[in-house]
C-alpha positions as CSV (number, residue, x, y, z in Angstrom):
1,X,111.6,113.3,98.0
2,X,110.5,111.2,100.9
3,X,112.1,108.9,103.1
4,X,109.8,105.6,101.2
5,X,110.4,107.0,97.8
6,X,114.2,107.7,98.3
7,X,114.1,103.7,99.5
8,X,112.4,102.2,97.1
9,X,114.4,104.1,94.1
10,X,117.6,103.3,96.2
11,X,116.7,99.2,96.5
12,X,114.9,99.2,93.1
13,X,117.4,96.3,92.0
14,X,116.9,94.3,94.7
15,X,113.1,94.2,94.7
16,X,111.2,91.3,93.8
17,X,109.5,91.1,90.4
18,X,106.0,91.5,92.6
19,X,107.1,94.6,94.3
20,X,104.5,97.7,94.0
21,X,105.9,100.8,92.7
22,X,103.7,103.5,93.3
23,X,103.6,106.2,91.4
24,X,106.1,109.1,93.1
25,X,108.9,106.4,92.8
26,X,107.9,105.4,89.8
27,X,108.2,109.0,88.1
28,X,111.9,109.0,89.9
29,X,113.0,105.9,88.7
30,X,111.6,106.7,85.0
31,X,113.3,110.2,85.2
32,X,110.2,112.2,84.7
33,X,107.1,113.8,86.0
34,X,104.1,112.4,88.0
35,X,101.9,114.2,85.6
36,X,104.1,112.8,82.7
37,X,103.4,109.7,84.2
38,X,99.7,110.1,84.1
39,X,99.4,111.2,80.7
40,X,101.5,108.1,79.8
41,X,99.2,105.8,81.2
42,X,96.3,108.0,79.3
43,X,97.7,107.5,75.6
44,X,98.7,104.2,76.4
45,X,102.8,104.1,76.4
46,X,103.1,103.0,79.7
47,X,100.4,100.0,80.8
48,X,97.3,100.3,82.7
49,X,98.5,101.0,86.5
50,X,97.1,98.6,89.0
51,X,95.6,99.1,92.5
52,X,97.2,97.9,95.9
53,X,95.3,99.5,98.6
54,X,94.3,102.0,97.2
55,X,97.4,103.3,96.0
56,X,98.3,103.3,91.9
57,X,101.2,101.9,90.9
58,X,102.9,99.3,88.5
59,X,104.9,96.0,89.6
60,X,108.7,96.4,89.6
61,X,109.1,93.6,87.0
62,X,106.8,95.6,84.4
63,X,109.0,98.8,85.5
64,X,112.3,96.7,85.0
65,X,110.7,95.5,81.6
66,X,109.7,99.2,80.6
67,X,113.4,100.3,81.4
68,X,114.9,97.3,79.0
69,X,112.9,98.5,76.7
70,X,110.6,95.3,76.3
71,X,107.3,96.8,78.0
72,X,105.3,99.3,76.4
């Protein structure tokens, strides 16, 4: 794992509801694949990601609401 994915897993909690989560830390924090990730987004259990510079990803409040179980 990288030095910027082990961060942003690590300080997670302590992001603000804006925050990007790209994709490698968001497969960490989710517990699962990058490809499960993708095929999440493809049959629709997991929203649409958006892009920040060119880099997928979803905001850290849709991740927090996905993990409470309110998001998709």
């Amino acid at each position: 794992m990288s030095v910027q994915i082990r961060k942003t897993v690590e300080n997670f909690n302590r992001l603000p509801d804006s925050a990007h989560i790209g994709i490698p830390a968001l497969a960490e924090i989710l517990g699962c694949s990058r490809c499960t990730i993708f095929r999440r987004f493809k049959n629709g259990s997991l929203p649409q990601p958006v892009r920040v510079l060119d880099r997928r990803g979803l905001s850290a409040g849709t991740v927090r609401a996905i993990l409470a179980g309110e998001g998709k």
